[in-house]
N, CA, C, O and CB atoms as a CASP TS submission, in Angstrom:
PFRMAT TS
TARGET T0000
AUTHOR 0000-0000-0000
METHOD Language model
MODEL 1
PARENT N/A
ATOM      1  N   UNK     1      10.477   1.571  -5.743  1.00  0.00           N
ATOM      2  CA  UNK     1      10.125   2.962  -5.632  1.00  0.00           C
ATOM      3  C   UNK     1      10.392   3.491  -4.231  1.00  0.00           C
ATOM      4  O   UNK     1      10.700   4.661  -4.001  1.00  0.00           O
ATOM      5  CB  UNK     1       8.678   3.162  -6.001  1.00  0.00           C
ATOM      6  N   UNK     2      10.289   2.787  -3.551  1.00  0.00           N
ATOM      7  CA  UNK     2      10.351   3.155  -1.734  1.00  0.00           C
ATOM      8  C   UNK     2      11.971   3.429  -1.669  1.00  0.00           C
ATOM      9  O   UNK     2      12.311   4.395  -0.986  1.00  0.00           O
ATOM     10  CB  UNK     2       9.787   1.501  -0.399  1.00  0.00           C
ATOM     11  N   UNK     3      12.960   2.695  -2.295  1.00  0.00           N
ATOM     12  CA  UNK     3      14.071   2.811  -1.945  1.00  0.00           C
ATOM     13  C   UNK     3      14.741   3.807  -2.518  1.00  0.00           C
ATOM     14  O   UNK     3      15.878   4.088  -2.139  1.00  0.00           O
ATOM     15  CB  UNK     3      14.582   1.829  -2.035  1.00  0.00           C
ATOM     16  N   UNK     4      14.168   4.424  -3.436  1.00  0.00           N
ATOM     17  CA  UNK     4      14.641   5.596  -4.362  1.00  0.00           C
ATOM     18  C   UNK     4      13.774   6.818  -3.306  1.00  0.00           C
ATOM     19  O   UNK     4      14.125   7.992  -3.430  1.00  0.00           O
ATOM     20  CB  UNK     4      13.997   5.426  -6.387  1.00  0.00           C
ATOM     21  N   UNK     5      12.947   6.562  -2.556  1.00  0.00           N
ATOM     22  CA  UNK     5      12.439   7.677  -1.874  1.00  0.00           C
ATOM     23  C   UNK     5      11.637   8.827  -2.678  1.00  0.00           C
ATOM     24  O   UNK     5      11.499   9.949  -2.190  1.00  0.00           O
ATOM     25  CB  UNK     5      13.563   8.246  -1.232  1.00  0.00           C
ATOM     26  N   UNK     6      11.180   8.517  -3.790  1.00  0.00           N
ATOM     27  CA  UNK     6      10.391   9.204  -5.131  1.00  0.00           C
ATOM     28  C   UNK     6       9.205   9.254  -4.462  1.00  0.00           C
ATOM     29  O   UNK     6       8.484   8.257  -4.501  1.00  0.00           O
ATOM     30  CB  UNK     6      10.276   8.332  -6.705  1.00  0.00           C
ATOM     31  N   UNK     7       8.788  10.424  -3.728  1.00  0.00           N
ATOM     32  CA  UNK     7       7.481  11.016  -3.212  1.00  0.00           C
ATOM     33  C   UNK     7       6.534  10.611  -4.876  1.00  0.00           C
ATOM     34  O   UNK     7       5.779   9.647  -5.008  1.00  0.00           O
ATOM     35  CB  UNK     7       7.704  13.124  -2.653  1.00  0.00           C
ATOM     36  N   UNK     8       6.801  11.457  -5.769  1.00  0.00           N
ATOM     37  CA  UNK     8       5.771  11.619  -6.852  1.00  0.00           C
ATOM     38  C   UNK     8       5.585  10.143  -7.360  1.00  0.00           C
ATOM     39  O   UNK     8       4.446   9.918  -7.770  1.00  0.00           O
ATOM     40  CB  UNK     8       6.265  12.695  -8.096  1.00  0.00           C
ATOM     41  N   UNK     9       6.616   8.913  -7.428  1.00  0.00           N
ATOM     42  CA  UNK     9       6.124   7.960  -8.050  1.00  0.00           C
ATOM     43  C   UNK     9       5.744   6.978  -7.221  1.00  0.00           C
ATOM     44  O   UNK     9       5.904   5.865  -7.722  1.00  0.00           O
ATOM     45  CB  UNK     9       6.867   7.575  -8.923  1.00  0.00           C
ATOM     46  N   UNK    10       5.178   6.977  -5.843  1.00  0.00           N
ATOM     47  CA  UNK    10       4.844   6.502  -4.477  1.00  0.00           C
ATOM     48  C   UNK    10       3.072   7.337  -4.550  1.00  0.00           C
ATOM     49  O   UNK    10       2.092   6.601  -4.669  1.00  0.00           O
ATOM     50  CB  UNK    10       6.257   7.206  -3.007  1.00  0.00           C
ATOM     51  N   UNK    11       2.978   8.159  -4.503  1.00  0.00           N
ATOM     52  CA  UNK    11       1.728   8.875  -4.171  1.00  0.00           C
ATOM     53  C   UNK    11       1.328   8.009  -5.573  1.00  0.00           C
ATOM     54  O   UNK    11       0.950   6.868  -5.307  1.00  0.00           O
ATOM     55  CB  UNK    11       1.651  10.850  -4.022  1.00  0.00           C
ATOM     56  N   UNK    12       1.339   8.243  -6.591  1.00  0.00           N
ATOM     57  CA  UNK    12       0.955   7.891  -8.048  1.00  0.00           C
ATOM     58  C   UNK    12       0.411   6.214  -8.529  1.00  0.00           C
ATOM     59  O   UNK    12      -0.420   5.791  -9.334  1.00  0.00           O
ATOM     60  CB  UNK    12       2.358   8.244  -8.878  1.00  0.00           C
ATOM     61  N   UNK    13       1.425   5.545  -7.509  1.00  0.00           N
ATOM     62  CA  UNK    13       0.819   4.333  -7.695  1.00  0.00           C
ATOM     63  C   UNK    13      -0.027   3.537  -6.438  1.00  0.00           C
ATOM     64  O   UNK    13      -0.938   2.712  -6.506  1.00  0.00           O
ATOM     65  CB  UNK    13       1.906   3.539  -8.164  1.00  0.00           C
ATOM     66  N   UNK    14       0.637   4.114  -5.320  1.00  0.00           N
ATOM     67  CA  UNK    14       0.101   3.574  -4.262  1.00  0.00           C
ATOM     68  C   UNK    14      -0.971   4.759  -3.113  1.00  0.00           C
ATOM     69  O   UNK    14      -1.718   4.473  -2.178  1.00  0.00           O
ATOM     70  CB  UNK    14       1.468   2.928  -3.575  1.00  0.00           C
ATOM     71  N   UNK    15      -0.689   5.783  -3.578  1.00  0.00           N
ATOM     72  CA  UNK    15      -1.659   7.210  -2.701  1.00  0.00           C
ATOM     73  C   UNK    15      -0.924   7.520  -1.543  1.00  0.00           C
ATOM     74  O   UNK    15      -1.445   8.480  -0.975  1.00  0.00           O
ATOM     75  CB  UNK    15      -3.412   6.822  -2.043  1.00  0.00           C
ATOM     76  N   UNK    16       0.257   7.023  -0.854  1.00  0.00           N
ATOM     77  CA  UNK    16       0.987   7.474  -0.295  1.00  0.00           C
ATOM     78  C   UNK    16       2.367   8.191  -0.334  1.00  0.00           C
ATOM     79  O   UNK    16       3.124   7.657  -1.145  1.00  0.00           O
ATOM     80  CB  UNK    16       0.899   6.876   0.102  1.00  0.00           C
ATOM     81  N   UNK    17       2.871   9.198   0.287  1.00  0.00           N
ATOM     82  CA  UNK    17       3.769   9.830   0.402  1.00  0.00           C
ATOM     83  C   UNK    17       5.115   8.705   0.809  1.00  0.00           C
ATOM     84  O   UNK    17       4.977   7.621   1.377  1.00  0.00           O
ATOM     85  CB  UNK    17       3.325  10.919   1.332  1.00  0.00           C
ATOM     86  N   UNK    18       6.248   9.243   0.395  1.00  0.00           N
ATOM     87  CA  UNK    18       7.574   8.275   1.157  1.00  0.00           C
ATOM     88  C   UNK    18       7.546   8.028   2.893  1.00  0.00           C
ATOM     89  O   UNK    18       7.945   7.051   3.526  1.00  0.00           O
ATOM     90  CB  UNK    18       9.211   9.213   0.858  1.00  0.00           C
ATOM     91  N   UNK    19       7.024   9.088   3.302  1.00  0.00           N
ATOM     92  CA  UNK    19       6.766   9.266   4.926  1.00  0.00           C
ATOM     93  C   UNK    19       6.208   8.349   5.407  1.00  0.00           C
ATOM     94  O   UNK    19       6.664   7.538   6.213  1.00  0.00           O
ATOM     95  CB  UNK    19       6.002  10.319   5.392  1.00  0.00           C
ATOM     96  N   UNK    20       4.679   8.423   4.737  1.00  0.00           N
ATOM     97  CA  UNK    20       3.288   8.137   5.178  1.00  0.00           C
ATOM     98  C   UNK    20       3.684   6.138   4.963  1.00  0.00           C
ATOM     99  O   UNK    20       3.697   5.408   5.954  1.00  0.00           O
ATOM    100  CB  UNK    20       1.733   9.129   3.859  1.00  0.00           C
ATOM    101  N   UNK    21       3.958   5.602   3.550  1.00  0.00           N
ATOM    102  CA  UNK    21       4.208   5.009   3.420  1.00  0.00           C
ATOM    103  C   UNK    21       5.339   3.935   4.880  1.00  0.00           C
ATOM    104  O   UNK    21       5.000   2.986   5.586  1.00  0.00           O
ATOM    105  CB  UNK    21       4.324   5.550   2.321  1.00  0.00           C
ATOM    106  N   UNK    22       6.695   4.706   4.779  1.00  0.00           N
ATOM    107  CA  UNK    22       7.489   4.167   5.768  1.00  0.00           C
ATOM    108  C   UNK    22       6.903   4.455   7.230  1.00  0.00           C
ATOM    109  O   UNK    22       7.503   3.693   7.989  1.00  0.00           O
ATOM    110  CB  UNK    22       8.880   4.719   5.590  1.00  0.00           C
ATOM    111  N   UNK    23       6.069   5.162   7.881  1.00  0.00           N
ATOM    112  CA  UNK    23       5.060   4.703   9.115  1.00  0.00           C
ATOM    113  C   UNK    23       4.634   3.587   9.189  1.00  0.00           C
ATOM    114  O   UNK    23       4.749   2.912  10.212  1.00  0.00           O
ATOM    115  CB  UNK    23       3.935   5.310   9.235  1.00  0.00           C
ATOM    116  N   UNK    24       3.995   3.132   7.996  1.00  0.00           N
ATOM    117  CA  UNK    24       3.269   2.335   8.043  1.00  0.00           C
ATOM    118  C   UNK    24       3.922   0.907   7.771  1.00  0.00           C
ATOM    119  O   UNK    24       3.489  -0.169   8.184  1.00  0.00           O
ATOM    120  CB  UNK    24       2.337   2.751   7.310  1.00  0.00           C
ATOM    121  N   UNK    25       4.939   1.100   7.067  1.00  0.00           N
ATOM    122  CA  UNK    25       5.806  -0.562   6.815  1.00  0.00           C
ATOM    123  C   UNK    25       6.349  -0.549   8.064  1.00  0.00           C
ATOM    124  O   UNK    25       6.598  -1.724   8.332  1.00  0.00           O
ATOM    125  CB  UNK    25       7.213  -0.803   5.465  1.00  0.00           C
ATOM    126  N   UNK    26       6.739   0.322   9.184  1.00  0.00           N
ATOM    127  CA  UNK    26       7.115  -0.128  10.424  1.00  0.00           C
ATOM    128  C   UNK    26       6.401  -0.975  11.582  1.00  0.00           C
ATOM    129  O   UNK    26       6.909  -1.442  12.602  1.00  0.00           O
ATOM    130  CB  UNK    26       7.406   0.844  10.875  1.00  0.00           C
ATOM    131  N   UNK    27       5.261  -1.028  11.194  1.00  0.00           N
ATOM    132  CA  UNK    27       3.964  -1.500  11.827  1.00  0.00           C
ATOM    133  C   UNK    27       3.940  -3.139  11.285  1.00  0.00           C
ATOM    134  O   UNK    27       3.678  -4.186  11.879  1.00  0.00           O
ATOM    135  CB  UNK    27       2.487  -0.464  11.248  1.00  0.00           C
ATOM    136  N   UNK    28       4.311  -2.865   9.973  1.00  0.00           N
ATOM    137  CA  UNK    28       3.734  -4.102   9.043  1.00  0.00           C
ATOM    138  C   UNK    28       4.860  -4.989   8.922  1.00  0.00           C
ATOM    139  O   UNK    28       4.521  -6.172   8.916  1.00  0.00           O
ATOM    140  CB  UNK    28       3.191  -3.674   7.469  1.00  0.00           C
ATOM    141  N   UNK    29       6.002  -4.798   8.830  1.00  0.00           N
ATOM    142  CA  UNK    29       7.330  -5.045   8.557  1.00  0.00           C
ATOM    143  C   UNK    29       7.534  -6.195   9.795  1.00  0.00           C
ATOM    144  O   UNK    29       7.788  -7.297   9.307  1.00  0.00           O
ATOM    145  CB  UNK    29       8.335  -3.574   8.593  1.00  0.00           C
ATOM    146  N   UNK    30       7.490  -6.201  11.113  1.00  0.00           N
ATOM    147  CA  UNK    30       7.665  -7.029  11.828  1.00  0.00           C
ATOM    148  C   UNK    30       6.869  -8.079  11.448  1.00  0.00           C
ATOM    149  O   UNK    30       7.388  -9.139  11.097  1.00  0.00           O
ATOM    150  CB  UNK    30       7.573  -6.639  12.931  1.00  0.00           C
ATOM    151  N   UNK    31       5.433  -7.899  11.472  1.00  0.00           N
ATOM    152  CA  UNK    31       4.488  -9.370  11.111  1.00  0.00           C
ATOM    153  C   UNK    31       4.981 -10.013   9.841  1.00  0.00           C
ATOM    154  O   UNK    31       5.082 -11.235   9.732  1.00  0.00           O
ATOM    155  CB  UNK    31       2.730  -9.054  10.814  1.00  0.00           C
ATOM    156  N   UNK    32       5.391  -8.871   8.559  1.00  0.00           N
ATOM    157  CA  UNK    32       5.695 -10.035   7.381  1.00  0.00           C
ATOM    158  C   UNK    32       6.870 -10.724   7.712  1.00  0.00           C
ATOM    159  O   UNK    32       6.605 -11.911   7.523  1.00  0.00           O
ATOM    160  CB  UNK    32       5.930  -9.459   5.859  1.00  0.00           C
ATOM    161  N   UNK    33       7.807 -10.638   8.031  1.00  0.00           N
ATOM    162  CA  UNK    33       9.277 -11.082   8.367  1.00  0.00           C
ATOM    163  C   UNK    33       8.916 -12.132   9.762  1.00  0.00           C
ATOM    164  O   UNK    33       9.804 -12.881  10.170  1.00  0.00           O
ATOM    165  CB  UNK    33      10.463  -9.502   8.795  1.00  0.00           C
ATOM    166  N   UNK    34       7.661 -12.109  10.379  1.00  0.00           N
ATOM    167  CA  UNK    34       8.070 -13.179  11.729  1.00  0.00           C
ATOM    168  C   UNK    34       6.662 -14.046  11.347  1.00  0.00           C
ATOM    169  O   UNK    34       6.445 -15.009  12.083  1.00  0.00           O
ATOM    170  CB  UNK    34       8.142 -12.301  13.787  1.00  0.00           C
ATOM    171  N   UNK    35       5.934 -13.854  10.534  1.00  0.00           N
ATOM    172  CA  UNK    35       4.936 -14.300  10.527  1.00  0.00           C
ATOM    173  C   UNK    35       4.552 -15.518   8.671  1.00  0.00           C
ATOM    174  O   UNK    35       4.548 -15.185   7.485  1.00  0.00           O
ATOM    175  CB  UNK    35       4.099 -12.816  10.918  1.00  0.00           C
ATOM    176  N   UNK    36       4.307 -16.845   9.349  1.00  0.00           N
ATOM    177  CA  UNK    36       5.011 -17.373   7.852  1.00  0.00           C
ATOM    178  C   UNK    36       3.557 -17.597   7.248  1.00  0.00           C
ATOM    179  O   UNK    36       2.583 -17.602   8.000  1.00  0.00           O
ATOM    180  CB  UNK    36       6.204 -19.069   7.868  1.00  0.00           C
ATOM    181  N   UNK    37       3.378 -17.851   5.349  1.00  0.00           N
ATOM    182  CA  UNK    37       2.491 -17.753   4.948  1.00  0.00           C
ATOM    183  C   UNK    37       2.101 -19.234   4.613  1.00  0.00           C
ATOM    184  O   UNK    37       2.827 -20.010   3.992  1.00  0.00           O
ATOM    185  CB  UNK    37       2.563 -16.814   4.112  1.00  0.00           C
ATOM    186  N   UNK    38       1.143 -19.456   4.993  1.00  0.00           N
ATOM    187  CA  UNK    38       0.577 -20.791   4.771  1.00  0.00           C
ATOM    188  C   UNK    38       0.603 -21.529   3.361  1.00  0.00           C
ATOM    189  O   UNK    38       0.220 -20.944   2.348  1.00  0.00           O
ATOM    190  CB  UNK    38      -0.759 -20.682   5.144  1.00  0.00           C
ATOM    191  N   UNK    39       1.071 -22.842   3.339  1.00  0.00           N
ATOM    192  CA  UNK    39       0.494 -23.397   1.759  1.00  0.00           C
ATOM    193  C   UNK    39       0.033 -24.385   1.609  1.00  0.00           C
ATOM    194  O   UNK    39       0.076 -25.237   2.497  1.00  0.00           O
ATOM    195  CB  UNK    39       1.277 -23.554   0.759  1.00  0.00           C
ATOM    196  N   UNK    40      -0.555 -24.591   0.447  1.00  0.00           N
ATOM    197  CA  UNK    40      -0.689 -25.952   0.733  1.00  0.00           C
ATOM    198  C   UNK    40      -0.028 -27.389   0.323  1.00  0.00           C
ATOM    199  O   UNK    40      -0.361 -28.522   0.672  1.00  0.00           O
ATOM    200  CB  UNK    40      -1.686 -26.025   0.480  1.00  0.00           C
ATOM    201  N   UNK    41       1.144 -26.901  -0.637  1.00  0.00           N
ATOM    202  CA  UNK    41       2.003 -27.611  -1.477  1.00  0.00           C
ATOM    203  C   UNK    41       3.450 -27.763  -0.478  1.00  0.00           C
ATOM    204  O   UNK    41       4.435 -28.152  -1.105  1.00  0.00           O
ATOM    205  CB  UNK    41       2.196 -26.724  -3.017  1.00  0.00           C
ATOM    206  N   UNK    42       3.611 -27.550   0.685  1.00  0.00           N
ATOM    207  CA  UNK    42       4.620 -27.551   1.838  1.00  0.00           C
ATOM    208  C   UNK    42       4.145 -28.947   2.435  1.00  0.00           C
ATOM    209  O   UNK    42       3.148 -29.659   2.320  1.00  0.00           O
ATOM    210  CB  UNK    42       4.512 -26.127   2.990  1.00  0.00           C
ATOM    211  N   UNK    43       5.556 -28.995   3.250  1.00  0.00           N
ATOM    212  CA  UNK    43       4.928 -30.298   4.391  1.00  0.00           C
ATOM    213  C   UNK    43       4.520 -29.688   5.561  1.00  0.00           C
ATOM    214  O   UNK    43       5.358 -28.879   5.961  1.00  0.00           O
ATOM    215  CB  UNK    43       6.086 -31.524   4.938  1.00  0.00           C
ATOM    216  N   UNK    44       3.518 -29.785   6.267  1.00  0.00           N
ATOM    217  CA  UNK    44       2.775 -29.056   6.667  1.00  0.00           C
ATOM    218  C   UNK    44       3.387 -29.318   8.497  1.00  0.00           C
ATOM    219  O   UNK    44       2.859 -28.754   9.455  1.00  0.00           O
ATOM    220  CB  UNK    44       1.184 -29.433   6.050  1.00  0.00           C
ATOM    221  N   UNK    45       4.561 -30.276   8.598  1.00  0.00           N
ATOM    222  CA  UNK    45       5.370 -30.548   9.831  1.00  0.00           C
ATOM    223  C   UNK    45       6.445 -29.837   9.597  1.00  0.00           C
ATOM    224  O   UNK    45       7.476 -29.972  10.257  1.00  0.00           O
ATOM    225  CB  UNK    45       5.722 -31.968  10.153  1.00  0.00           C
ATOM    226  N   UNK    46       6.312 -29.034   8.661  1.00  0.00           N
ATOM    227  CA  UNK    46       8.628 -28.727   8.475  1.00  0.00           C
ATOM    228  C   UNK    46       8.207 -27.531   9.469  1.00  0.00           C
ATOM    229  O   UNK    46       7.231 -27.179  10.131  1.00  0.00           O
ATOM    230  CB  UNK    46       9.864 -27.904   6.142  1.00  0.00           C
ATOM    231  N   UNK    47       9.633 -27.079   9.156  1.00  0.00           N
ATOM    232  CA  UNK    47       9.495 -25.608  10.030  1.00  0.00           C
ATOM    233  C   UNK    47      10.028 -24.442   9.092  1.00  0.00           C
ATOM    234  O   UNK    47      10.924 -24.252   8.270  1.00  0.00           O
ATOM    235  CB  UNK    47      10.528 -25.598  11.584  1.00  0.00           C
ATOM    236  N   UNK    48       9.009 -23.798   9.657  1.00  0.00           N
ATOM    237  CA  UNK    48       9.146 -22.448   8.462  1.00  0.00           C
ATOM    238  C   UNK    48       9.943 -21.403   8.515  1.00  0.00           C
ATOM    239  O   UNK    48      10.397 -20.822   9.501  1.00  0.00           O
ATOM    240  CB  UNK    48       8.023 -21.686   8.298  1.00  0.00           C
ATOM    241  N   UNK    49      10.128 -21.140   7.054  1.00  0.00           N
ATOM    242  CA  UNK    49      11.078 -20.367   6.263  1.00  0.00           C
ATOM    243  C   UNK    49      10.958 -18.973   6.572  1.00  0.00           C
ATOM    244  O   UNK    49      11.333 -18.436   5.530  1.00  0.00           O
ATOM    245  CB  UNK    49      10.902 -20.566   4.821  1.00  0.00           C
ATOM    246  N   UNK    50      10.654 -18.059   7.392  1.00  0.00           N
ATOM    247  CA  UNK    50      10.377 -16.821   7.628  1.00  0.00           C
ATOM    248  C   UNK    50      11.106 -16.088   6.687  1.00  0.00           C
ATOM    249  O   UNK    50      10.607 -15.184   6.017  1.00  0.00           O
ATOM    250  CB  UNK    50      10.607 -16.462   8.916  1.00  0.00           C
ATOM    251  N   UNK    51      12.311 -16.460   6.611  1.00  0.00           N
ATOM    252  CA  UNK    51      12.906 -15.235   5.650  1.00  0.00           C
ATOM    253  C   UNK    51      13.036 -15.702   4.023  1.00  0.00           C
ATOM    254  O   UNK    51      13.972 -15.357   3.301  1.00  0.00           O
ATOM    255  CB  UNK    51      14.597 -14.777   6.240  1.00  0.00           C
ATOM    256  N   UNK    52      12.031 -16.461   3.646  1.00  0.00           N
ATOM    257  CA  UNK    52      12.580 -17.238   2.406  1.00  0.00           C
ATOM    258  C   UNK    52      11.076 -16.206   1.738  1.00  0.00           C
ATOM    259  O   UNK    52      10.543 -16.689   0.739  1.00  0.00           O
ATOM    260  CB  UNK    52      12.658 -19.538   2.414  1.00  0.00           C
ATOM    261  N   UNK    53      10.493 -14.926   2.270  1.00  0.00           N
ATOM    262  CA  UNK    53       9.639 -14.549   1.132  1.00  0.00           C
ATOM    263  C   UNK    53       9.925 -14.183   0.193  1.00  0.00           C
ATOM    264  O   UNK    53      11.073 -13.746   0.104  1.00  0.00           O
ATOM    265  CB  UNK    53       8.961 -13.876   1.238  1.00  0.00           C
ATOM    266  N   UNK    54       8.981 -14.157  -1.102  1.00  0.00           N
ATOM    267  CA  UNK    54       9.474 -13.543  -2.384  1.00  0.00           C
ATOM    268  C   UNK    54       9.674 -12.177  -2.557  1.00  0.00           C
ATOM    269  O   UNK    54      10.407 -11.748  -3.448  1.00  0.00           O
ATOM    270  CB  UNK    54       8.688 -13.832  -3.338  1.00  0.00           C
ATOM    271  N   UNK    55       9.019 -11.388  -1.695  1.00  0.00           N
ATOM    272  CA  UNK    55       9.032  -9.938  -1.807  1.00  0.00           C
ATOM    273  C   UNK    55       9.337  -9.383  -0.270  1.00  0.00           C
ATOM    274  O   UNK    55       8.690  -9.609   0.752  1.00  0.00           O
ATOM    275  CB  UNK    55       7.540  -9.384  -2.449  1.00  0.00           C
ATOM    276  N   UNK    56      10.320  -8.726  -0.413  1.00  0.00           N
ATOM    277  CA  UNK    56      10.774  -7.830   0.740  1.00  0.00           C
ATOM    278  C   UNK    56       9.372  -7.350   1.408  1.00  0.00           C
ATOM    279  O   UNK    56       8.435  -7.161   0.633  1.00  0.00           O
ATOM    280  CB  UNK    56      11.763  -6.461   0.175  1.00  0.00           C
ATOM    281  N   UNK    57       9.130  -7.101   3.082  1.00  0.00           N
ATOM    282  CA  UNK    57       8.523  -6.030   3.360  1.00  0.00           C
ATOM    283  C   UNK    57       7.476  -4.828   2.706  1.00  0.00           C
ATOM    284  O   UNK    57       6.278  -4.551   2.750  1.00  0.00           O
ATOM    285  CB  UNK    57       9.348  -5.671   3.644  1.00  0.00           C
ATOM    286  N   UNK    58       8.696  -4.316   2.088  1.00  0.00           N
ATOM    287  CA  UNK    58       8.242  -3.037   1.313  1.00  0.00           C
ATOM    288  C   UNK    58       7.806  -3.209   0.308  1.00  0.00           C
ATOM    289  O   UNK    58       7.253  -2.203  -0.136  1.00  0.00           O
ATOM    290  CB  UNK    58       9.046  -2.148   1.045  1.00  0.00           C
ATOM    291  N   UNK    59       7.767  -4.455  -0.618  1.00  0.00           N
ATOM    292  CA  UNK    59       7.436  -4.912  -1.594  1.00  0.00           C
ATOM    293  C   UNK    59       5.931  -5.307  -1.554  1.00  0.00           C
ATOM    294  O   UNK    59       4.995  -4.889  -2.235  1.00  0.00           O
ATOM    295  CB  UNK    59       8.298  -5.822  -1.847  1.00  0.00           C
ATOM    296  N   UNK    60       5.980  -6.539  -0.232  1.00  0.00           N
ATOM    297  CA  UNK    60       4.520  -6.802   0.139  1.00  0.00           C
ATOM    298  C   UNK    60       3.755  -5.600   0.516  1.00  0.00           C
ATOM    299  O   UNK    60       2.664  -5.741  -0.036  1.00  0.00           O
ATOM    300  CB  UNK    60       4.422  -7.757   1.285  1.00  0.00           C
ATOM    301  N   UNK    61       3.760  -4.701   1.046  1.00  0.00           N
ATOM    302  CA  UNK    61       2.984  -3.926   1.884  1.00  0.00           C
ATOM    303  C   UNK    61       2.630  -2.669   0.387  1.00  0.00           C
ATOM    304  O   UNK    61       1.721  -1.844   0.478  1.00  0.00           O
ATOM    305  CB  UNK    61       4.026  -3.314   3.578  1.00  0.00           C
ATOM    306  N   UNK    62       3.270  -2.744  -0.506  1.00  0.00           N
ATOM    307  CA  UNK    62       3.201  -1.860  -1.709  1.00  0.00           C
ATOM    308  C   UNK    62       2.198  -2.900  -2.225  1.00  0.00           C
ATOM    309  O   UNK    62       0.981  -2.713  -2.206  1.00  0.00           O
ATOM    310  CB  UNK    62       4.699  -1.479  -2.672  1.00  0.00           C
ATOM    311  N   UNK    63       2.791  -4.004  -2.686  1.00  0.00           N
ATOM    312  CA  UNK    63       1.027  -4.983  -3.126  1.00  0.00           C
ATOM    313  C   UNK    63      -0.038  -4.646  -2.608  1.00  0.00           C
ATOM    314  O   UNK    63      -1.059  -4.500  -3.280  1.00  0.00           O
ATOM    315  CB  UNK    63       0.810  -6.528  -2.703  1.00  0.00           C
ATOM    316  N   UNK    64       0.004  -4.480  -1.438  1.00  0.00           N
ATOM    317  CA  UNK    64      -1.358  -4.435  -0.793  1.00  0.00           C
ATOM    318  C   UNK    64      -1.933  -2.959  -1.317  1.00  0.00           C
ATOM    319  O   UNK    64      -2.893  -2.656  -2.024  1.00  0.00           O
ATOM    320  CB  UNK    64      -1.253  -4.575   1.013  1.00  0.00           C
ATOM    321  N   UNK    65      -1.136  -2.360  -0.795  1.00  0.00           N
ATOM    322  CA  UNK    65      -1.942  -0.683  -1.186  1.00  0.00           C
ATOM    323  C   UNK    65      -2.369  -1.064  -2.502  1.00  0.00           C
ATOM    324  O   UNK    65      -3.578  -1.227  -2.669  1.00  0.00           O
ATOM    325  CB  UNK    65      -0.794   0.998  -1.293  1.00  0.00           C
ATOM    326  N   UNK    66      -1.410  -1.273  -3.678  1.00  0.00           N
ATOM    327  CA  UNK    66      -2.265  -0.831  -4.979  1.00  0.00           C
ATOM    328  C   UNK    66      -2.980  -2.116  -5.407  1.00  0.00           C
ATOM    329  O   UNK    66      -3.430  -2.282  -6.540  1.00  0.00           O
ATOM    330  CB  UNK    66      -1.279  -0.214  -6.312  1.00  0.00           C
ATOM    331  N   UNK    67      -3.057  -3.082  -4.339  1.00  0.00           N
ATOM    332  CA  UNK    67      -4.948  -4.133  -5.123  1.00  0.00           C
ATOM    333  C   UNK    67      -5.697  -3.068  -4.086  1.00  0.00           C
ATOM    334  O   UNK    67      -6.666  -2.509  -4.599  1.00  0.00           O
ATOM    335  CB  UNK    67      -5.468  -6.790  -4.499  1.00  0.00           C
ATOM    336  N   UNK    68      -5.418  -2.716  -2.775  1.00  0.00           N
ATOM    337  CA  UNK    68      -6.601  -1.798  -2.296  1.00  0.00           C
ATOM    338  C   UNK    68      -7.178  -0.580  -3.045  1.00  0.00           C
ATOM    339  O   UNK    68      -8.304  -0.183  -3.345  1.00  0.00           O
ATOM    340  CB  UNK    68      -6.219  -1.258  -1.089  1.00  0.00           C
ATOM    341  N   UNK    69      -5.656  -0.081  -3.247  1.00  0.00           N
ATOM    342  CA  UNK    69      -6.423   1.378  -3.978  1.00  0.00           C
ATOM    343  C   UNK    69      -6.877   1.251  -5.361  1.00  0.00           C
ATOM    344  O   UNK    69      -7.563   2.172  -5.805  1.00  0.00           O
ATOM    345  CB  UNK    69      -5.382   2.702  -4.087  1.00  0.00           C
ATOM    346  N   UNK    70      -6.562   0.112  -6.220  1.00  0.00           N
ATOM    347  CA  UNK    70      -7.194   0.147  -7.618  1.00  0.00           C
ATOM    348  C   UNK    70      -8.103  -1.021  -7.523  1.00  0.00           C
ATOM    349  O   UNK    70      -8.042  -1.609  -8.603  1.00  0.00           O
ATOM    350  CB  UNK    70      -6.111   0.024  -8.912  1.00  0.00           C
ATOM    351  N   UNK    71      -8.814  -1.542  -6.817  1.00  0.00           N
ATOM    352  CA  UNK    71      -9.986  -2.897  -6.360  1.00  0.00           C
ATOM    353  C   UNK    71     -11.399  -1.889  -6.866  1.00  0.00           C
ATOM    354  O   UNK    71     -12.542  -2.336  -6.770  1.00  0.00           O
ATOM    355  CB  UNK    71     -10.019  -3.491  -4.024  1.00  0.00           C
TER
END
């Protein structure tokens, strides 16, 4: 939805505007991409995969809004 830039289907699922939204993945966007997620099924000596997440940026940071806004 972010990449289509669809104000109405952005506010609708997540309560933000295309704008409001991309402010805020600029903030967030560096930590998901440099920052790796812990597991416990890894070897816990390798070295991590920063760019091996399942969901883009914009993907993660859209998860978050809609478990926040529908929790």
């Amino acid at each position: 939805m972010y990449a289509a830039q669809n104000d109405h289907a952005l506010i609708t699922t997540i309560g933000f505007d295309v704008d409001t939204f991309g402010f805020i993945l600029q903030g967030f966007q560096a930590e998901w991409e440099l920052t790796p997620i812990e597991r416990s099924d890894v070897n816990p000596n390798g070295e991590p995969r920063l760019g091996a997440h399942s969901l883009n940026a914009a993907g993660g940071l859209g998860l978050v809004c809609i478990i926040f806004t529908h929790a």
